[in-house]
C-alpha positions, 0 to 999 in steps of 0.5 A: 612489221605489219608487212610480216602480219600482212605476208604471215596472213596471205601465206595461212589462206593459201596454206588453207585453200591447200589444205581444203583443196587437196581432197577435191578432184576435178574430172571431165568425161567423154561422152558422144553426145555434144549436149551432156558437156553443157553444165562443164562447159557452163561452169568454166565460162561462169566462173571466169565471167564472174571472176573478171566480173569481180576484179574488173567490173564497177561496184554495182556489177559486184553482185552479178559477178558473184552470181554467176560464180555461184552459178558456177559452182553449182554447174560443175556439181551438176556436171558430175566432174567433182569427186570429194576424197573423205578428210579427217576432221582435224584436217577440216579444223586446221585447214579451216583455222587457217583460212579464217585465220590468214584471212582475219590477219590480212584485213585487220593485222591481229587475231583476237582469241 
């Protein structure tokens, strides 16, 4: 039973991470310039440094991982290759419910209301 809990949690976080992420678009653009690239290319580096950071470093490397992905985040905004589809409000609140919700299923095996 707990591994249904456990597969029931992991299945409401990605059906989450799906629902929030449909309205998010990713482009490049082509510039001449070989500087204007710089915050895209730096974003992709900093994220999967700080991914492999986080899954592979030791526990006091944890917080430079998680620095660098934040720094991350913030350079593909920077870069301007993020365009945000409007979303309903109800769309936000499921995809939301269902994110918290998988994600209180996968670590504790219940949901207390």
């Amino acid at each position: 039973m707990r591994v249904l809990i456990k597969l029931l949690g992991l299945a409401l976080v990605i059906a989450g991470i799906y629902f929030l992420g449909k309205n998010i678009f990713f482009t490049t653009q082509s510039s001449y310039l070989w500087w204007s690239n710089l915050p895209a290319t730096g974003s992709v580096v900093a994220l999967i440094a700080g991914s492999f950071t986080l899954l592979f470093g030791s526990r006091s490397s944890r917080d430079m991982g998680w620095i660098l992905v934040g720094l991350g985040i913030v350079l593909v905004f920077l870069s301007g290759g993020v365009m945000l589809r409007p979303t309903s409000l109800w769309n936000f609140f499921v995809a939301f419910m269902s994110l918290v919700g998988g994600y209180k299923l996968l670590t504790t095996g219940r949901i207390d209301f």
